[in-house]
C-alpha positions in Angstrom: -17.6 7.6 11.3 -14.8 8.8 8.8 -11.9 7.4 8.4 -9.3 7.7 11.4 -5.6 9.0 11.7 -3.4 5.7 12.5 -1.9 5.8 15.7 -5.1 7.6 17.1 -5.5 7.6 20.6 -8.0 5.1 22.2 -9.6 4.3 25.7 -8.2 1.3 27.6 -11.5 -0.4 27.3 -11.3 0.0 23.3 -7.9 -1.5 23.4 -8.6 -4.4 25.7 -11.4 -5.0 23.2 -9.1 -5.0 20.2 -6.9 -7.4 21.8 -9.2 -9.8 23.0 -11.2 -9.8 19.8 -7.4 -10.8 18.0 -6.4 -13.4 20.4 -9.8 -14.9 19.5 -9.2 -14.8 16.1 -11.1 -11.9 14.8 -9.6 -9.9 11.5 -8.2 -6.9 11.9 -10.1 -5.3 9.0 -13.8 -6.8 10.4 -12.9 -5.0 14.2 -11.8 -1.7 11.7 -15.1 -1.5 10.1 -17.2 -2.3 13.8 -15.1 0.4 15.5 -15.3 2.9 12.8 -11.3 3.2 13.0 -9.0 2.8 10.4 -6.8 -0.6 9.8 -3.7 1.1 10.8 -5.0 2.0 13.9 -6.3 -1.6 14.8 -3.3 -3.1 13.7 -1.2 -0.8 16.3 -3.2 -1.4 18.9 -3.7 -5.1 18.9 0.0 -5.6 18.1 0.6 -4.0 21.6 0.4 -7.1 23.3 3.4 -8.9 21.2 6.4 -6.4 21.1 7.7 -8.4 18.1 5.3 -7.4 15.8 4.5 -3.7 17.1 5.1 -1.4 14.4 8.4 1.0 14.6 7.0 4.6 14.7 7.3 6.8 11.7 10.7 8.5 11.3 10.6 11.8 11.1 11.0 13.6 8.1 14.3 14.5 7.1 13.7 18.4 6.7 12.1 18.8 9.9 14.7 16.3 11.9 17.2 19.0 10.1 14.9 22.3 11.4 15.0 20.5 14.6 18.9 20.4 14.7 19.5 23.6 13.8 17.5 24.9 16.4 18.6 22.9 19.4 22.3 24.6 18.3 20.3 28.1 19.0 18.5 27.1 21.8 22.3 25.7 23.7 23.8 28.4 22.8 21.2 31.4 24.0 21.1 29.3 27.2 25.0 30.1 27.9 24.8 33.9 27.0 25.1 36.3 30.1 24.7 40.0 30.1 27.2 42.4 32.1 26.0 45.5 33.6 27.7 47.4 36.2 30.3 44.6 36.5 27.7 42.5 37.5 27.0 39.1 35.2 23.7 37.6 35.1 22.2 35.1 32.5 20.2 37.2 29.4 17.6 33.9 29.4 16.9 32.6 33.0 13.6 30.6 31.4 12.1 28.4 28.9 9.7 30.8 27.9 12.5 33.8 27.4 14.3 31.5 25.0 11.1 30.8 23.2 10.2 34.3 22.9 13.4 35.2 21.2 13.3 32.8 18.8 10.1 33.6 17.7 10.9 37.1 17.7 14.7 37.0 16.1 14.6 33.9 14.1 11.3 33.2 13.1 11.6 30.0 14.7 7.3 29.3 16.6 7.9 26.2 19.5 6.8 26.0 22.8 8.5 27.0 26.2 7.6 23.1 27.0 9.4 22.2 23.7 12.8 24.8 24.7 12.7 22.7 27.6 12.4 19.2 26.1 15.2 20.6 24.0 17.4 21.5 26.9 16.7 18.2 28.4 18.1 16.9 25.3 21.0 18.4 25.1 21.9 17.6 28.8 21.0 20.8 30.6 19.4 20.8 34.2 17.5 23.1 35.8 18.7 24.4 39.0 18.1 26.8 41.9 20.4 30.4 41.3 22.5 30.6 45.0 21.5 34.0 46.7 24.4 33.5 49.1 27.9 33.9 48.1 29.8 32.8 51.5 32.2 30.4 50.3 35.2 30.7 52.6 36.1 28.1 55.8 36.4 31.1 58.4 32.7 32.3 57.2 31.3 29.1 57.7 33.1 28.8 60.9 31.5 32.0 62.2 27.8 31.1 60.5 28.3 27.5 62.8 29.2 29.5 65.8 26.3 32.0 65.3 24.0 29.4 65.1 24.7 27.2 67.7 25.0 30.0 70.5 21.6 31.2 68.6 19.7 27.9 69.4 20.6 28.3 73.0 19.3 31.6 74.0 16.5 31.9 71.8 13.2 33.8 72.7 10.2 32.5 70.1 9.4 36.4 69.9 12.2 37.6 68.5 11.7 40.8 65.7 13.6 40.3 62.1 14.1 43.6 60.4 16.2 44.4 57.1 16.3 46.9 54.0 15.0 46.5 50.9 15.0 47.4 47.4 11.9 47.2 45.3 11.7 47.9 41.7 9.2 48.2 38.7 10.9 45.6 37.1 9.7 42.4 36.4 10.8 40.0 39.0 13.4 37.6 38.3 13.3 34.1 37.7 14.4 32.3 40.4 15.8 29.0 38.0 18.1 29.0 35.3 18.8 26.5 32.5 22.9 25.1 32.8 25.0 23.2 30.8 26.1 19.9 31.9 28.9 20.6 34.8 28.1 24.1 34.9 26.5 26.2 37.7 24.2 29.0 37.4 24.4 32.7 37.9 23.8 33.9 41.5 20.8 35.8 41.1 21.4 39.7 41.6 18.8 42.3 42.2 19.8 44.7 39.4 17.7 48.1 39.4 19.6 49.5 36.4 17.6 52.4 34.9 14.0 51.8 37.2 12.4 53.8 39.6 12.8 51.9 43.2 11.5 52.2 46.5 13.9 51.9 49.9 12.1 50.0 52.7 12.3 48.8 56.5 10.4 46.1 57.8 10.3 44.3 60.7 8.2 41.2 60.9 7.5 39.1 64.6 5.2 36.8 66.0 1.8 38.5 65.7 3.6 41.4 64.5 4.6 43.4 61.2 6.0 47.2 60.7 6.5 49.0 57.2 8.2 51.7 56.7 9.2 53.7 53.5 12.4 55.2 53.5 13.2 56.7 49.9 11.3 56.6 46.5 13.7 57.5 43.7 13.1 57.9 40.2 15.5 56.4 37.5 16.2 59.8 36.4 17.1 60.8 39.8 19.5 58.0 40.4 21.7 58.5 37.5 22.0 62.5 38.4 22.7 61.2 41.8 25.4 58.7 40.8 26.9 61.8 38.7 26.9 63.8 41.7 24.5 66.4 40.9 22.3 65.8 43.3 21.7 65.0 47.1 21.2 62.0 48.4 18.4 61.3 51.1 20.5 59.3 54.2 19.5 56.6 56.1 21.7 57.3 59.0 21.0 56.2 62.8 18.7 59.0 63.2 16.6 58.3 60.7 17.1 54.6 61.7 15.7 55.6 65.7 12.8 57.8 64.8 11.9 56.1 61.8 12.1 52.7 62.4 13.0 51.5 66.1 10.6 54.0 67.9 6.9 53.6 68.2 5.5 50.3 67.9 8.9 48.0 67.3 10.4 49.5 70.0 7.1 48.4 72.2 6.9 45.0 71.2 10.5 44.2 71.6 10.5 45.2 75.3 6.6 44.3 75.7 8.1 40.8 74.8 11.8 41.1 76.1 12.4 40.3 72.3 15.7 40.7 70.6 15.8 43.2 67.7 17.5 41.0 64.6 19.7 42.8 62.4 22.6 42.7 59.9 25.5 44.6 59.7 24.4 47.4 58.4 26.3 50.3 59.7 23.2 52.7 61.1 22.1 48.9 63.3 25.3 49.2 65.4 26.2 53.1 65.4 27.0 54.3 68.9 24.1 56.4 68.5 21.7 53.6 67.9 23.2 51.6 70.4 22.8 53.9 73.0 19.0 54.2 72.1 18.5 50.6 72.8 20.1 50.7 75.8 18.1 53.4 77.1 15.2 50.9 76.0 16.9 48.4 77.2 16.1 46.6 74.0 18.0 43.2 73.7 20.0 43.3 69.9 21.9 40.8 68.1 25.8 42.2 67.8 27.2 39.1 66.3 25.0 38.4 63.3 27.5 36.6 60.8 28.3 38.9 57.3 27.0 37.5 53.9 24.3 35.8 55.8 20.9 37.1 54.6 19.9 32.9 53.9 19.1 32.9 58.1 17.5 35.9 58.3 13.4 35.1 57.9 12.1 38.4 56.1 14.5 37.8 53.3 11.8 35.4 52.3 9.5 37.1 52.8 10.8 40.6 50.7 11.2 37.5 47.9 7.3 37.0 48.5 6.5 40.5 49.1 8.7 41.1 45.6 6.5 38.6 43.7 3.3 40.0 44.5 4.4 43.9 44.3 5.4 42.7 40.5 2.0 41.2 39.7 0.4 44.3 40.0 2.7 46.1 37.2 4.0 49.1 39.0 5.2 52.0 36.2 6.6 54.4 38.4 7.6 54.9 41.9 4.6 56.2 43.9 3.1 53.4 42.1 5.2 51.0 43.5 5.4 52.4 47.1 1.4 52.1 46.9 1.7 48.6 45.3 4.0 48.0 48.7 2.2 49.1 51.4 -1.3 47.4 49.4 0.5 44.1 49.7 2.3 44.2 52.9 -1.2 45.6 54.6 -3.2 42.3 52.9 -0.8 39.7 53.9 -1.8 37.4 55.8 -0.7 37.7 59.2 -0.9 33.3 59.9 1.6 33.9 56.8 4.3 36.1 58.2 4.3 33.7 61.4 5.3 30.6 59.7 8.1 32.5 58.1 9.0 34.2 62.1 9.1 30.0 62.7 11.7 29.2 60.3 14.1 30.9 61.9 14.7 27.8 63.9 15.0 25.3 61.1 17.4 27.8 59.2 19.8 27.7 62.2 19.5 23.8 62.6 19.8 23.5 58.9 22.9 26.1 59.3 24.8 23.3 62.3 23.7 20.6 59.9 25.6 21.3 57.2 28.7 23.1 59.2 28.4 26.5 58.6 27.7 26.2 54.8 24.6 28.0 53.5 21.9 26.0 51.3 23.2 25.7 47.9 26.8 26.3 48.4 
């Protein structure tokens, strides 16, 4: 065998060996020349057993300590930088591997997202969760304890959770975010600046799931609709009752004497909608707390929903209503129970902790 590297790694039976053989009183060259390893090697691994003579590592290098300085000072101070669209601030890196792509790619700098991160680490940041909920006032946590508690009392297992969502082509974003020491991250915002998006409905119950696309819109569509030169499709409480409520949700929820779940959206709690539940006699929530999407179970679900729709690189938006309905129609329905069930746990969790959503 050649000649090895000192400090080469070695199996714990080689350096029990070496150790054993030194106590013993055999040289550190002869046990070299059996092992086919160099001296250096030996010597660092038998001098494991006796701190005082273990070897101080090799410094590093001046240059590259240097290198190394100047570019945890990048790394700190892309990890601060935030972007402002819209009046809306979010961080430009939420990620290791962002970082490390724009040093690569602006300063000619090649490390590793695990090295950005060891370099974070380093300079004291910590990784935490970006709040989705931005209820921070006494009387909404009063309201949120209230709700929850009166929840608990009368609630039917079978319940249907529906909301709106926006999907976009975009990437997905990351759900963590690198901080400075006594900072706090970004809330995460669901931006669809300049992408084609799809509006959705879904309702989601036990044994039970409904779809429904609403509105495909093309990024060139939404900014001649934001300037007013063209006509935006409505989701008012008509298309609300024939779109949505009718048909199968509407046969479930009495099927099951199950309580329709809603925000406050204004088309949930129109007179006209109102009235069409009553005729149904359809049970509805008419106290659901504002800013509260953090109890409502298909939030988590859009998140997973989101996640997948993104892995299958959507360009455009019959692409992405496709990429929708694909994954919604192979979910597992096991799946969308368990998140039905959490609805329990997010209200106990909500009395828990008076009022205050998770991460506040």
């Amino acid at each position: 065998m050649g000649k090895k590297t000192a400090y080469s790694r070695m199996n714990v039976g080689e350096i029990r060996g070496i150790q054993a053989a030194v106590r013993a009183g055999a040289s550190v060259a002869a046990l070299a020349k059996d092992l086919g390893r160099a001296r250096s090697t030996v010597y660092y691994w038998a001098a494991q057993q006796d701190p005082k003579k273990r070897p101080a590592p090799p410094k590093q290098p001046r240059k590259q300590r240097l290198a190394m300085l100047r570019r945890r000072k990048l790394v700190a101070e892309l990890a601060v930088q935030t972007v402002t669209v819209r009046r809306r601030t979010f961080p430009r890196f939420t990620g290791a591997p962002a970082i490390a792509a724009h040093l690569l790619g602006n300063h000619g700098i090649c490390v590793s997202a695990q090295t950005v991160r060891a370099d974070l680490r380093e300079l004291g940041f910590v990784r935490r969760a970006r709040p989705r909920v931005t209820v921070t006032k006494q009387a909404d946590f009063k309201v949120r304890l209230a709700y929850a508690k009166r929840t608990l009392k009368r609630r039917n297992k079978k319940d249907v959770f529906t909301d709106e969502k926006t999907f976009t082509c975009g990437d997905y974003s990351c759900g963590f975010q690198w901080v400075a020491p006594g900072a706090s991250p970004v809330p995460r915002d669901g931006s669809n600046v300049a992408q084609d998006t799809v509006y959705v409905w879904g309702a989601i119950g036990l044994g039970f799931r409904r779809l429904v696309i609403l509105r495909k819109t093309t990024a060139a569509a939404r900014v001649a609709r934001s300037r007013g030169t063209a006509d935006k499709s409505a989701f008012d409480s008509t298309v609300y009752i024939r779109r949505c409520l009718s048909g199968p949700v509407a046969d479930y929820c009495v099927r099951n004497d199950a309580t329709l779940q809603a925000d406050n959206h204004r088309v949930h709690y129109s007179a006209q909608t109102c009235a069409y539940l009553a005729r149904k006699a359809i049970r509805y929530t008419d106290d659901w707390p504002s800013h509260s999407p953090d109890l409502n179970p298909i939030e988590n679900y859009w998140e997973r929903l989101q996640t997948q729709v993104s892995n299958l690189a959507p360009e455009n938006a019959d692409d992405l209503a496709d990429a929708i309905v694909q994954c919604f129609e192979a979910e597992d329905q096991n799946m969308i129970d368990r998140y039905v069930r959490s609805y329990d746990g997010k209200l106990r969790e909500c009395v828990r902790r008076r009022g205050k959503p998770t991460g506040s």
